[in-house]
Backbone of each chain as ProteinMPNN parsed JSONL, in Angstrom:
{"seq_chain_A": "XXXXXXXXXXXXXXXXXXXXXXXXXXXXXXXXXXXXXXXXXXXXXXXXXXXXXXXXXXXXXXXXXXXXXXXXXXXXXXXXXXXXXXXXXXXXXXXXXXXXXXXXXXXX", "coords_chain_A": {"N_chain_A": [[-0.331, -30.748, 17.855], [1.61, -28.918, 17.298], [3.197, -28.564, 14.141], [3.875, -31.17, 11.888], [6.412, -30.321, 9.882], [8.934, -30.724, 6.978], [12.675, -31.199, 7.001], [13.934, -28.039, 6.507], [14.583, -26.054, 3.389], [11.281, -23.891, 3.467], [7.59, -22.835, 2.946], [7.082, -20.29, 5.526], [3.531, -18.739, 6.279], [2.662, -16.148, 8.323], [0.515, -15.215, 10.538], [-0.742, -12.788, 11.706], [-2.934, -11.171, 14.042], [-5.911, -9.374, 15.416], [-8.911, -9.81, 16.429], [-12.286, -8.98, 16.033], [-15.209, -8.35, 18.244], [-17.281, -11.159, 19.618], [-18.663, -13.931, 17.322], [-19.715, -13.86, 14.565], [-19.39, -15.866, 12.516], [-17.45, -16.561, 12.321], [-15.813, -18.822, 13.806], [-16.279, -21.257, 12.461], [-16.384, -20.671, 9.669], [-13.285, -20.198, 9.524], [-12.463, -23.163, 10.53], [-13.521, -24.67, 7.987], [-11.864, -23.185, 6.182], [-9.126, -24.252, 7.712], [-9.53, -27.21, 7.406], [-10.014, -27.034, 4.138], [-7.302, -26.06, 2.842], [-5.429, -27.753, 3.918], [-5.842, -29.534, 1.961], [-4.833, -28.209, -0.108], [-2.414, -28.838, -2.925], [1.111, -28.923, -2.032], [0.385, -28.463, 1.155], [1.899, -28.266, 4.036], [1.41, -28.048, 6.682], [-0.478, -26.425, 9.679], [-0.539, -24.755, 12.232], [-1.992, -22.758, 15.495], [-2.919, -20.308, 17.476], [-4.769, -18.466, 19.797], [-5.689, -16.222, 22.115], [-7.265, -14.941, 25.196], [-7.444, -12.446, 25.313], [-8.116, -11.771, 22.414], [-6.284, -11.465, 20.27], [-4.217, -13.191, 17.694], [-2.105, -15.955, 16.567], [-1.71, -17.421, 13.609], [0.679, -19.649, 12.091], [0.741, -20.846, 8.42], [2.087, -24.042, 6.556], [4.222, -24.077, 3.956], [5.113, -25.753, 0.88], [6.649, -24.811, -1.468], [6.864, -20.736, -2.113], [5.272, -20.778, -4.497], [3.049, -22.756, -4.1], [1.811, -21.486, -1.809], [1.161, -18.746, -3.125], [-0.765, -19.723, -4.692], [-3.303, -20.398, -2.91], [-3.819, -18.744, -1.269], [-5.286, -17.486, -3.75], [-7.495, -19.162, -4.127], [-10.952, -19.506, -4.765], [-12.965, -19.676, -2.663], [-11.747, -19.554, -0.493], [-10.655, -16.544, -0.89], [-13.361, -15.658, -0.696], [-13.5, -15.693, 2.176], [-10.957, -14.043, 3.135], [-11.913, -11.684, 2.353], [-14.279, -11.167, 4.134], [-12.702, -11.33, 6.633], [-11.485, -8.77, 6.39], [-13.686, -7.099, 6.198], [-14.842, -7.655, 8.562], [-14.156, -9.548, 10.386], [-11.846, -8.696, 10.981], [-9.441, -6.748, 12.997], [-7.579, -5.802, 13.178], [-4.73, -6.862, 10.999], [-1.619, -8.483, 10.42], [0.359, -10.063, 7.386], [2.962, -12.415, 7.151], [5.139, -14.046, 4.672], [7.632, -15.913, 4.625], [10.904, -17.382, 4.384], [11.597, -20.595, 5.495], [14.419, -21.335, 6.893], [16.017, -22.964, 9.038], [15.424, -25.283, 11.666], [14.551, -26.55, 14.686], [13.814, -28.879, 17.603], [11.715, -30.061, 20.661], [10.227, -32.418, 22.254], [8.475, -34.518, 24.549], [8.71, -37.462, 25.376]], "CA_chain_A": [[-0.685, -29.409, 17.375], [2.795, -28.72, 16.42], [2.947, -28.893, 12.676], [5.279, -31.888, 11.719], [7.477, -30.318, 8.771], [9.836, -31.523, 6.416], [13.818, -30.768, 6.598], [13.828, -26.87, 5.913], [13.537, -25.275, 3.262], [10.596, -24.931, 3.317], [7.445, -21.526, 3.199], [5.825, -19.846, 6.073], [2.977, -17.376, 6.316], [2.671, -16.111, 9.449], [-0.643, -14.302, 9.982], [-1.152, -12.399, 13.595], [-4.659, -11.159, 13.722], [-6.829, -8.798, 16.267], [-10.31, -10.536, 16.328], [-13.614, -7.773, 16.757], [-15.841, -8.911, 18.88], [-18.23, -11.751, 18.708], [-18.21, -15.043, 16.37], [-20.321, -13.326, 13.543], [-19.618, -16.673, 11.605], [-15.614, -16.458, 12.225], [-15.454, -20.435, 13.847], [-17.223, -21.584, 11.327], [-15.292, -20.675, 8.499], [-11.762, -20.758, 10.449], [-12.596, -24.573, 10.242], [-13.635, -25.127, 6.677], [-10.574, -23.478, 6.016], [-8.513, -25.53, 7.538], [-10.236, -28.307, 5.785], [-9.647, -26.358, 2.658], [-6.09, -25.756, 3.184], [-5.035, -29.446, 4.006], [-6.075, -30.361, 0.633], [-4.372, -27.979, -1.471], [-1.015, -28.747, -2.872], [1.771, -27.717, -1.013], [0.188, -27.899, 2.153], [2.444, -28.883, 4.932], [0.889, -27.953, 8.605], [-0.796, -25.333, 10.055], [-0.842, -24.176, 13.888], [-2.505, -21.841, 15.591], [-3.086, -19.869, 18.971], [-5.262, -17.126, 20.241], [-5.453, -15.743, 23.566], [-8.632, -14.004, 25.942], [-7.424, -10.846, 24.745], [-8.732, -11.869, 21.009], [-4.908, -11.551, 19.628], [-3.821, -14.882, 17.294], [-0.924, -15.977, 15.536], [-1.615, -18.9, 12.374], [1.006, -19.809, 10.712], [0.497, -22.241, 7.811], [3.591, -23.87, 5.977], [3.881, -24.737, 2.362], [6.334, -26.663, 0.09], [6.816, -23.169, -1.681], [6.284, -19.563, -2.63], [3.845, -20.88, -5.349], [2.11, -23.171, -3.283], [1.228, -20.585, -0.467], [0.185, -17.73, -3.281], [-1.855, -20.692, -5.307], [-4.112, -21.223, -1.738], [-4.647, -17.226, -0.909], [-6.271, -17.354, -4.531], [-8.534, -20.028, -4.482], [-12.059, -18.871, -5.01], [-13.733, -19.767, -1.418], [-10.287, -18.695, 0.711], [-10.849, -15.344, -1.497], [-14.476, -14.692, 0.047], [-13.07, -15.665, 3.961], [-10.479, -12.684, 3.338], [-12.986, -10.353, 2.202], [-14.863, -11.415, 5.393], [-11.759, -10.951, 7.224], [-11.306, -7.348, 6.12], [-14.767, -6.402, 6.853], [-16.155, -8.328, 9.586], [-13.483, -10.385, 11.527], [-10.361, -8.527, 12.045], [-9.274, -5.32, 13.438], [-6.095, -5.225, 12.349], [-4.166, -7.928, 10.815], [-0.355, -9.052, 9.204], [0.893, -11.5, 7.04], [4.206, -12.253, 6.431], [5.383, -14.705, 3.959], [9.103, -16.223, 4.888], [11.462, -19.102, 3.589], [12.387, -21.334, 6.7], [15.606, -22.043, 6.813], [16.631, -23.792, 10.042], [14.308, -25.536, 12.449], [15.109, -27.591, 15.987], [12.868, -28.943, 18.844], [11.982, -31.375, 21.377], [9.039, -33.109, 22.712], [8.768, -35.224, 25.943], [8.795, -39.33, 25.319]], "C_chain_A": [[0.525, -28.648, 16.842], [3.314, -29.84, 15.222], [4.191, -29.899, 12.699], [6.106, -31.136, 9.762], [8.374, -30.952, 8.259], [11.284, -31.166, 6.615], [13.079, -29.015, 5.838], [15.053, -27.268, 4.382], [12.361, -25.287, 3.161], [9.553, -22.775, 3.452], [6.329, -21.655, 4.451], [5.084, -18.974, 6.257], [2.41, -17.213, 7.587], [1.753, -15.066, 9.371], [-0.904, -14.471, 11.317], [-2.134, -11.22, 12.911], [-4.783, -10.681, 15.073], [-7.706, -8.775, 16.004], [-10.803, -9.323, 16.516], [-14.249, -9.047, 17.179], [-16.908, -9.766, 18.398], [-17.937, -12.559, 17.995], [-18.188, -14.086, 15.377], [-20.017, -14.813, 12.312], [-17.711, -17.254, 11.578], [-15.624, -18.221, 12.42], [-15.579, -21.093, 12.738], [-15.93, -21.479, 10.153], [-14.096, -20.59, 8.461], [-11.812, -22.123, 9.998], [-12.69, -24.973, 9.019], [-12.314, -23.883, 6.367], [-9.753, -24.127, 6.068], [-8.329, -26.671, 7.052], [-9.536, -27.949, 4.327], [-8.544, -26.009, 2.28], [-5.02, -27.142, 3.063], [-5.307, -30.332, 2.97], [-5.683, -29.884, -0.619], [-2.977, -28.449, -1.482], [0.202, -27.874, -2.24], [1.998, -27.481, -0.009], [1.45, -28.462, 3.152], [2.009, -29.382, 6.394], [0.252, -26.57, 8.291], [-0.394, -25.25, 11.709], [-1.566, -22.606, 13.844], [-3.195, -21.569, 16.86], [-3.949, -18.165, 18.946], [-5.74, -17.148, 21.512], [-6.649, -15.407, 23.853], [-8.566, -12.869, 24.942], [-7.682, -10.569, 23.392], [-7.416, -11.638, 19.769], [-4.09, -13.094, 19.013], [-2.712, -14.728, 16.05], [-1.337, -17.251, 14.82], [-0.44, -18.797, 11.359], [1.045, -21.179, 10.057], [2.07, -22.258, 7.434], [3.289, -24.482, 4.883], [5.424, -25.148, 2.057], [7.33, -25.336, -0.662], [6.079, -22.3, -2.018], [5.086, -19.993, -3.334], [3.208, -21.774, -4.818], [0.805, -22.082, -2.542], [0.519, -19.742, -1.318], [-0.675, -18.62, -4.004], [-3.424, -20.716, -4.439], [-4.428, -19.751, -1.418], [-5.603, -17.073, -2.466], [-7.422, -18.198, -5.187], [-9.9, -19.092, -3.99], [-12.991, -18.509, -3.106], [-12.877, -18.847, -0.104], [-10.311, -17.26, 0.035], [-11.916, -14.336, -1.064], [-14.085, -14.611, 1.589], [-11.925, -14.702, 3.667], [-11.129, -11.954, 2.848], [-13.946, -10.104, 3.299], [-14.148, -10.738, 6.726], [-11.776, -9.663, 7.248], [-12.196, -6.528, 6.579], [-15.323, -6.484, 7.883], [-15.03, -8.922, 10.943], [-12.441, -9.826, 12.48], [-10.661, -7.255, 12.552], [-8.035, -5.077, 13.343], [-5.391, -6.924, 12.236], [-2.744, -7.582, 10.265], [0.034, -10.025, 8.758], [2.086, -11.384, 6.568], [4.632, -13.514, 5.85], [7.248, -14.897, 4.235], [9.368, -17.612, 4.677], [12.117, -18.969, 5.267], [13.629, -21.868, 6.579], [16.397, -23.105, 7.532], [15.237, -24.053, 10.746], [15.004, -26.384, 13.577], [13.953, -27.382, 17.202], [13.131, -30.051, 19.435], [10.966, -31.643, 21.867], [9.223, -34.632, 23.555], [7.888, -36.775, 25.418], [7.527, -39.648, 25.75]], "O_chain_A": [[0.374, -27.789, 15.973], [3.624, -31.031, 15.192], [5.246, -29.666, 13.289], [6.117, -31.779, 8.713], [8.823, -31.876, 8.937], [11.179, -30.09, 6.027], [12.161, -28.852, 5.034], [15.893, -28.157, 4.249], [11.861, -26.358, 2.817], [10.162, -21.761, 3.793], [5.356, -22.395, 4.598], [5.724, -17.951, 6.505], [1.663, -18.098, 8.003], [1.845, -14.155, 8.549], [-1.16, -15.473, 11.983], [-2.129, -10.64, 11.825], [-4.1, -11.195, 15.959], [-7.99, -7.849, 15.244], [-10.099, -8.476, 17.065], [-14.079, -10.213, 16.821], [-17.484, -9.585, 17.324], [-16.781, -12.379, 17.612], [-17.165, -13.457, 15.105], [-20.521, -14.662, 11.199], [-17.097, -18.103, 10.931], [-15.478, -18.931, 11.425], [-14.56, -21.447, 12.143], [-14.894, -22.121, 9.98], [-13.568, -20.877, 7.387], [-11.155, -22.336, 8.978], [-11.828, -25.811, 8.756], [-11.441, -24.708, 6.641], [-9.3, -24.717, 5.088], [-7.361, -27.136, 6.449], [-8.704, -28.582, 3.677], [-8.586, -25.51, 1.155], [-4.102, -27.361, 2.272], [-5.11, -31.547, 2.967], [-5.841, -30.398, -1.727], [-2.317, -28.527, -0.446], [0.28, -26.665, -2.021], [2.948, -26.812, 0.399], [1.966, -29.425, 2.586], [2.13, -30.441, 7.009], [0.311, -25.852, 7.293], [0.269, -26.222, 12.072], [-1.707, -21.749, 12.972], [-3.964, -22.398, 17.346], [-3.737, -17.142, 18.295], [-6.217, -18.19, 21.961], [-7.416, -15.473, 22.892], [-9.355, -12.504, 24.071], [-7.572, -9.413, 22.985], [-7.646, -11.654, 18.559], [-3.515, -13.901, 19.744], [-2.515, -13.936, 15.129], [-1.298, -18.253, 15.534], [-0.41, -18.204, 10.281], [1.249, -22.262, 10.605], [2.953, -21.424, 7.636], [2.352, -25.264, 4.724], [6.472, -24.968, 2.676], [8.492, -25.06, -0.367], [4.891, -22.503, -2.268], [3.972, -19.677, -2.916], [2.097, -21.522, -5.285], [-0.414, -21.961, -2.663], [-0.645, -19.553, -0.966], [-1.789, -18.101, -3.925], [-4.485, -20.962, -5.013], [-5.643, -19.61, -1.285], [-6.69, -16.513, -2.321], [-8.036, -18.062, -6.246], [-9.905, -18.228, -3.113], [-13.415, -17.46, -2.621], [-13.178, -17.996, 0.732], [-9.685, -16.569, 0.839], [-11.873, -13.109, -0.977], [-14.317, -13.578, 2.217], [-12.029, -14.188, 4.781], [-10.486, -10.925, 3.057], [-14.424, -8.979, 3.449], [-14.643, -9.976, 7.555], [-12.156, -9.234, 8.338], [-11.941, -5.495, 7.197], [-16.171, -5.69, 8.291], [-15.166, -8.71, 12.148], [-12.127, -10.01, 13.656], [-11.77, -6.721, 12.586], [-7.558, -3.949, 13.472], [-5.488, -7.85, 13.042], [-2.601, -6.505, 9.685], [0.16, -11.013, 9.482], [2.421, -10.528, 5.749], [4.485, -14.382, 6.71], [8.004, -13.955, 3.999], [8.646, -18.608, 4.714], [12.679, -18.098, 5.931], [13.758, -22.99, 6.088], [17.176, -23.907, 7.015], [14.214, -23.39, 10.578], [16.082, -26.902, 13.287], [13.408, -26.361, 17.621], [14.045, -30.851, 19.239], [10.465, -30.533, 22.044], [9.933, -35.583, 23.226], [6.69, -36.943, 25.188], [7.187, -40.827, 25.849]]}, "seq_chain_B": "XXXXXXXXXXXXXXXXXXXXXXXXXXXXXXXXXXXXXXXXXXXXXXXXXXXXXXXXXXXXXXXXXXXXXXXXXXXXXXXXXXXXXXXXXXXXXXXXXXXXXXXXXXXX", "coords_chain_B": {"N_chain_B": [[-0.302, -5.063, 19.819], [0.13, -5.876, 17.498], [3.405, -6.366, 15.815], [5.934, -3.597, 15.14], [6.784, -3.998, 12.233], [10.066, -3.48, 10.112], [10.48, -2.608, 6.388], [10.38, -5.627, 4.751], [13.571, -7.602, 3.409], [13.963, -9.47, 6.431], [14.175, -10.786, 9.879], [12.57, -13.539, 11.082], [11.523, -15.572, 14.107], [9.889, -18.078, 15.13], [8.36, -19.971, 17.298], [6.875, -22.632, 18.317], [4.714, -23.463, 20.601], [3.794, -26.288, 23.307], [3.126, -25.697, 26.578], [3.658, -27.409, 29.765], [1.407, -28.091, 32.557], [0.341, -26.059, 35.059], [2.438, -22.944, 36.414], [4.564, -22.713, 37.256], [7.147, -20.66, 37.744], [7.091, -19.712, 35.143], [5.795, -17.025, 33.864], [6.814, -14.879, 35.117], [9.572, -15.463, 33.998], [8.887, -15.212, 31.116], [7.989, -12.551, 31.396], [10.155, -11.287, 31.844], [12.259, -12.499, 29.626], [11.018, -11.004, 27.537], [11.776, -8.438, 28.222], [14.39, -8.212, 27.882], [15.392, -9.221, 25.674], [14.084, -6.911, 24.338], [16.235, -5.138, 24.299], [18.299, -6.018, 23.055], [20.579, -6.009, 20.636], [19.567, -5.624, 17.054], [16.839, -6.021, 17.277], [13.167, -6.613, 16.38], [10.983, -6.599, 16.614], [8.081, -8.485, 18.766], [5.891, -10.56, 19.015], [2.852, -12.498, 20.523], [0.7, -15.564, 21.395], [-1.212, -17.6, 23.121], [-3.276, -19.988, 23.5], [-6.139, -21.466, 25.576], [-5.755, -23.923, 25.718], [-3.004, -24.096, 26.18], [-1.321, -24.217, 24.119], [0.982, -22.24, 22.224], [2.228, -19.683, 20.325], [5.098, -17.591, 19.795], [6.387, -15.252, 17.809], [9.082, -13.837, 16.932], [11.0, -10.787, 16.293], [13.883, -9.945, 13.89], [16.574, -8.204, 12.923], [18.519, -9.25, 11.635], [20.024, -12.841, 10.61], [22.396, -13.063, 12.313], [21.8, -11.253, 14.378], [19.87, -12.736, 15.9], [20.677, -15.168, 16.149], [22.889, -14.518, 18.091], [21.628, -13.484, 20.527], [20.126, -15.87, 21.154], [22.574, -16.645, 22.562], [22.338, -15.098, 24.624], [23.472, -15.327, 28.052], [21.343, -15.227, 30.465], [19.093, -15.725, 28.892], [20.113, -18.509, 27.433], [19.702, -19.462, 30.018], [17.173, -20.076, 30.719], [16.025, -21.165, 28.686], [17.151, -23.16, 29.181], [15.605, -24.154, 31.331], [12.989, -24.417, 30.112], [13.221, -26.669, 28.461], [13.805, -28.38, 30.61], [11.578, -28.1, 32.45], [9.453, -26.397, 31.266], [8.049, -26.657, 28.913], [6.352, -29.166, 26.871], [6.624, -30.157, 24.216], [8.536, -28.515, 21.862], [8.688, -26.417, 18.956], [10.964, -24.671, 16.828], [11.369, -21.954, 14.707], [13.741, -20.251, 12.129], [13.543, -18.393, 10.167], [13.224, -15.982, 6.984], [11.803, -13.223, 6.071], [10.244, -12.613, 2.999], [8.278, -10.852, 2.089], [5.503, -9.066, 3.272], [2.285, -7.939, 4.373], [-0.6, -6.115, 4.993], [-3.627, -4.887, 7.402], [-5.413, -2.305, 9.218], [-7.486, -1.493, 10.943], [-9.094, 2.18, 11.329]], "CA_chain_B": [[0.17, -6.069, 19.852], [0.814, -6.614, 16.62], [5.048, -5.607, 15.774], [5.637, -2.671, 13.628], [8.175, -4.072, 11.573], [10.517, -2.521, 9.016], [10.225, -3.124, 4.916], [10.903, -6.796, 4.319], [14.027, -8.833, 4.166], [14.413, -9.501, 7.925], [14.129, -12.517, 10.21], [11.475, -14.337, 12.116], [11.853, -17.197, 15.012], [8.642, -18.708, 14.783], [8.516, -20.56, 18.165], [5.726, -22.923, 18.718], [4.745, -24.861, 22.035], [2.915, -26.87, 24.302], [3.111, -26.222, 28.082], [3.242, -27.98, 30.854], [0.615, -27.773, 33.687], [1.079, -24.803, 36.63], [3.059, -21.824, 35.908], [6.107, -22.948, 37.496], [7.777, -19.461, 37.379], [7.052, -19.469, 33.621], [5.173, -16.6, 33.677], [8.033, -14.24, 35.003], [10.794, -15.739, 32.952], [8.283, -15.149, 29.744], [8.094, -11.423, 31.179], [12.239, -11.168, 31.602], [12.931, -12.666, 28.45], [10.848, -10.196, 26.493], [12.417, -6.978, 28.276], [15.389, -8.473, 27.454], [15.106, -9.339, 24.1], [13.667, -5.913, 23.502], [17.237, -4.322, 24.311], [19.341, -6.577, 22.138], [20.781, -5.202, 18.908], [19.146, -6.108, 15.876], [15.553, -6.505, 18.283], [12.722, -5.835, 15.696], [9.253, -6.932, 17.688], [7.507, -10.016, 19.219], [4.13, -11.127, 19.211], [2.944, -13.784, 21.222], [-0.36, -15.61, 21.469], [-1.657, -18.661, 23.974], [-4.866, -20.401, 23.745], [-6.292, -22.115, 27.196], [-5.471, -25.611, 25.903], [-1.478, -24.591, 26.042], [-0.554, -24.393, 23.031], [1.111, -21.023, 21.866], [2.977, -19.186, 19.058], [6.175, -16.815, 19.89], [7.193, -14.689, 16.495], [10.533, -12.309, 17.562], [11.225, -10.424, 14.655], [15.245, -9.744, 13.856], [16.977, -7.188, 11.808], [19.074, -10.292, 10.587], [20.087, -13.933, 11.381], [22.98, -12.99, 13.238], [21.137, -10.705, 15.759], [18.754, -13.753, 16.106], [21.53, -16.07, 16.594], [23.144, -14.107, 18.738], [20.055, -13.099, 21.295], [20.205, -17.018, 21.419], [23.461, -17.204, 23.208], [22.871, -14.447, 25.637], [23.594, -16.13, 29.179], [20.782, -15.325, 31.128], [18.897, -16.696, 27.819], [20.521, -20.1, 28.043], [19.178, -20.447, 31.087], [15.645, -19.678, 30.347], [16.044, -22.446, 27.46], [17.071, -24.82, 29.747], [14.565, -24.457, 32.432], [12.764, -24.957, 29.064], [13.295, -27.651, 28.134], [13.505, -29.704, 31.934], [10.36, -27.72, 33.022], [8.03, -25.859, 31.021], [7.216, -27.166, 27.668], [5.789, -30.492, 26.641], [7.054, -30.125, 23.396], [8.593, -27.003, 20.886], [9.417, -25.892, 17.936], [11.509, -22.873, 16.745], [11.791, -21.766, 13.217], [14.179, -19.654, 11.796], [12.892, -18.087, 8.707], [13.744, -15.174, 6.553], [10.461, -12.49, 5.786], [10.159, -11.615, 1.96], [7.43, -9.949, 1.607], [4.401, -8.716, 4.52], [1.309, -6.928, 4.286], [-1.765, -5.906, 6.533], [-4.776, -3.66, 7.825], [-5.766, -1.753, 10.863], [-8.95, -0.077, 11.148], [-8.95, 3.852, 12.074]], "C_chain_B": [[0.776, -6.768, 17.969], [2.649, -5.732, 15.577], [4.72, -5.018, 14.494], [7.129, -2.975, 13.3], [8.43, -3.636, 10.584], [9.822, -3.335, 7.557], [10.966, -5.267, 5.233], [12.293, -6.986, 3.637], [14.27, -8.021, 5.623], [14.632, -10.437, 8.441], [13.176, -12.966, 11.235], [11.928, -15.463, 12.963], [10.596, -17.151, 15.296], [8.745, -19.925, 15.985], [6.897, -21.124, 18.731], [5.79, -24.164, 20.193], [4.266, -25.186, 22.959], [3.733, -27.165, 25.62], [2.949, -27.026, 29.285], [2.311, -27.745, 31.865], [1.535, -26.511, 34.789], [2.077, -23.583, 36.008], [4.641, -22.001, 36.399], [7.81, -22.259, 37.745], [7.836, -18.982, 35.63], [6.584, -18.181, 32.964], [6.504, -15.175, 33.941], [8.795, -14.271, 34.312], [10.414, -14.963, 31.755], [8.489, -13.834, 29.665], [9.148, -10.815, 30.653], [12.487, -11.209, 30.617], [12.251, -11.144, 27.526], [10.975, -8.691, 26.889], [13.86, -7.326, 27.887], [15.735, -8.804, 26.232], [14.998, -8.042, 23.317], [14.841, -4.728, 23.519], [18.003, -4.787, 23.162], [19.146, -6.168, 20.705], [20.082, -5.841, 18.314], [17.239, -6.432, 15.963], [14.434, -5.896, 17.134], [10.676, -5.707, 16.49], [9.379, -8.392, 18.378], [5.883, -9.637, 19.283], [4.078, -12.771, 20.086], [1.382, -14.113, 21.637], [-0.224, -17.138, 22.397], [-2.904, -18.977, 24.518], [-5.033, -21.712, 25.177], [-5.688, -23.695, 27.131], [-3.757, -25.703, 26.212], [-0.532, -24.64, 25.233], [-0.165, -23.049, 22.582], [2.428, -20.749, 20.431], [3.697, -17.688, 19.443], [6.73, -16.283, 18.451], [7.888, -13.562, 17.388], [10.953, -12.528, 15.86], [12.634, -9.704, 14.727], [15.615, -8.917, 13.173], [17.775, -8.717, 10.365], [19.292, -11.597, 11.025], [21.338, -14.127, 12.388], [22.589, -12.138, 14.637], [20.299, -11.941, 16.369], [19.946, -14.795, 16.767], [21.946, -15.547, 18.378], [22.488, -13.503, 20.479], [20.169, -15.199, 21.876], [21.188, -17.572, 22.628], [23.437, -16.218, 24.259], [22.61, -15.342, 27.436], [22.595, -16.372, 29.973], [19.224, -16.203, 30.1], [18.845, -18.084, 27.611], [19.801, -20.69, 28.861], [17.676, -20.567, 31.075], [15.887, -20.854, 29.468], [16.419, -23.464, 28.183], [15.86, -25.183, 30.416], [13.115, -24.6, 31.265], [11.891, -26.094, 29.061], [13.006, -28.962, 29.592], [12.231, -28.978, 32.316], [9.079, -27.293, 32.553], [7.296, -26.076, 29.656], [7.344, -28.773, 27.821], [6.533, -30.687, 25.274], [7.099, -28.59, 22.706], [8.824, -27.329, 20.023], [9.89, -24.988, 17.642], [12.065, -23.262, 15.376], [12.734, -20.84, 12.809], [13.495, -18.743, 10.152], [13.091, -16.449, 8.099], [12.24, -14.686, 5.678], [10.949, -12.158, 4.594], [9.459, -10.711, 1.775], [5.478, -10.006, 3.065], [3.514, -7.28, 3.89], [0.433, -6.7, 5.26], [-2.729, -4.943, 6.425], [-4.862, -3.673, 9.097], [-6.815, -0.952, 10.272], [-8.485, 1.318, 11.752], [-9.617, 3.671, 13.036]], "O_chain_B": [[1.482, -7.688, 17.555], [2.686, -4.714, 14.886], [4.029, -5.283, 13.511], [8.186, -2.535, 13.753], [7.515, -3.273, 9.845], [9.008, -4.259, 7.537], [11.905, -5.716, 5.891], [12.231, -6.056, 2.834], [14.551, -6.865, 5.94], [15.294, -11.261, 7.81], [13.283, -12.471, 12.357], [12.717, -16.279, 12.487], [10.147, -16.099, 15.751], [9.275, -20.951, 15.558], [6.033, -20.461, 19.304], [6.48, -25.115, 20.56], [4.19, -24.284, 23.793], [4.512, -28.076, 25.899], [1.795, -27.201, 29.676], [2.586, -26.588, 32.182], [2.702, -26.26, 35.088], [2.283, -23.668, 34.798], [5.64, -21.465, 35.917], [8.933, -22.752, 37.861], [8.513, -18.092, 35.115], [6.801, -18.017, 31.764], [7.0, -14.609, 32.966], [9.046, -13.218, 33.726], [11.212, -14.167, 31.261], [8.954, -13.363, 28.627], [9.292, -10.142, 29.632], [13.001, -10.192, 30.152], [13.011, -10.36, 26.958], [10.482, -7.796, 26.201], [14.487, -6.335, 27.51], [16.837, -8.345, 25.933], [15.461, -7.838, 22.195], [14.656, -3.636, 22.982], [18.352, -3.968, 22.311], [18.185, -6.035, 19.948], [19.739, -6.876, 18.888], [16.538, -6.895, 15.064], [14.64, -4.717, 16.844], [9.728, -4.94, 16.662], [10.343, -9.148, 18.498], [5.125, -8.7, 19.535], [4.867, -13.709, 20.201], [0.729, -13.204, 22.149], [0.84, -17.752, 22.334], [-3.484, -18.545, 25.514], [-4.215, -22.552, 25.552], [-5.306, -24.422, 28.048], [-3.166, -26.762, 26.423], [0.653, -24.946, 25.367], [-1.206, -22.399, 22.484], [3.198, -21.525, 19.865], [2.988, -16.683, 19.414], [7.595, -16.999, 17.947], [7.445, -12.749, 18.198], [11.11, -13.357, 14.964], [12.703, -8.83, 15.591], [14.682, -8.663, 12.411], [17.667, -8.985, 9.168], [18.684, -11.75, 12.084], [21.396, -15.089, 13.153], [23.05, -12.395, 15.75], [20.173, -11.891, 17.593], [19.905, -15.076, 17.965], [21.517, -15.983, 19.446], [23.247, -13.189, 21.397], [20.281, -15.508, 23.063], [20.928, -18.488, 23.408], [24.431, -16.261, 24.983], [21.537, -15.85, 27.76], [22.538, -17.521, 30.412], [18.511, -17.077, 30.592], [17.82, -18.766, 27.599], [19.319, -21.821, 28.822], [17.218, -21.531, 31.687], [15.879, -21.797, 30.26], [16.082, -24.615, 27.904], [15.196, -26.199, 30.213], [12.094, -24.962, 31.85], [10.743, -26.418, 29.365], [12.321, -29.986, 29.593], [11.563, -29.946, 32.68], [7.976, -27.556, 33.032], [6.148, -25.707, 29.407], [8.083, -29.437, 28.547], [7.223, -31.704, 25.348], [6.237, -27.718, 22.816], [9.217, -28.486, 19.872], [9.338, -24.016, 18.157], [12.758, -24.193, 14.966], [12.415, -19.995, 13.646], [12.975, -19.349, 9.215], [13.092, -15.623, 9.012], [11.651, -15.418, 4.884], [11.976, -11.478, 4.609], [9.899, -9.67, 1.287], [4.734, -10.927, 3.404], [3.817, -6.233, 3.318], [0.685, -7.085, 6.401], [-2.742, -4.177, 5.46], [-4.579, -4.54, 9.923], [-6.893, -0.074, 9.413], [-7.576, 1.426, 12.575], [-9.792, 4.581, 13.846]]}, "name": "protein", "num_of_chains": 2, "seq": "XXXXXXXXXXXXXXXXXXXXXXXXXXXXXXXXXXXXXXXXXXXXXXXXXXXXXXXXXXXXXXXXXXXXXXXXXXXXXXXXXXXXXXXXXXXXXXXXXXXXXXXXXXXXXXXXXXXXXXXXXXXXXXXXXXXXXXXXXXXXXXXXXXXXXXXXXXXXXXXXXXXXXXXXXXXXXXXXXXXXXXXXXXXXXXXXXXXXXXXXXXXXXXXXXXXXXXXX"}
């Protein structure tokens, strides 16, 4: 579930999110996103965590800048943030940042 | 919960990672670190999300990459990163990354 990336550089959009209550259709199209995401150019990884308290951080990662804004304007990912705006969130941010360094570790 | 950060450039650590079973004192440390964090110069937010399976997403938001760095090496810090690494994650990641450009909504 941790995204494998390439050598930075590299872009991420980091999008923390306060769910309203209720699916209303949110799983659902969370998923065919992802789907839809993993197939545009660009893509790298995604992750993504949300808590009881309905508070979630996704960030995807792209190859670059024009990747990442290519994939917020595809037609379908265009109606799931209009969804977003009206129906899903309750307050959201996205921030768009070049990765520069990266380091981890994971148990054998 | 979600950080009110300044205009864009800044700096993100984008810290993703899968826990180990039991709390292990993890749950204190997690508190510590983020009163401590929230003194250190350059300190701009954090967000932090963790879904039941373990898997979570840490964004600490920086004025620059030397406050970020720096926050890295504070001592009691260290040790929190070790006990880390021998105890409480399964695997991490930590990004460095530099915010161009952020947007958002909040409902009234």
């Amino acid at each position: 579930m941790i995204a494998r990336t390439p050598e930075p550089p590299y872009v991420a959009v980091i999008f923390s999110s306060r769910r309203t209550h209720g699916d209303q259709g949110y799983g659902a199209m969370s998923e065919r996103m992802a789907e839809l995401a993993a197939q545009h150019p660009g893509f790298l990884g995604v992750e993504s965590a949300r808590g009881e308290d309905g508070f979630g951080i996704t960030v995807s990662y792209w190859k670059d800048e024009a990747s990442a804004r290519a994939w917020k304007q595809v037609g379908e990912h265009l109606k799931a943030q209009a969804l977003g705006h009206s129906r899903w969130y309750e307050a959201f941010e996205a921030r768009v940042a070049t990765v520069t360094r990266a380091y981890g570790m994971e148990r054998p």
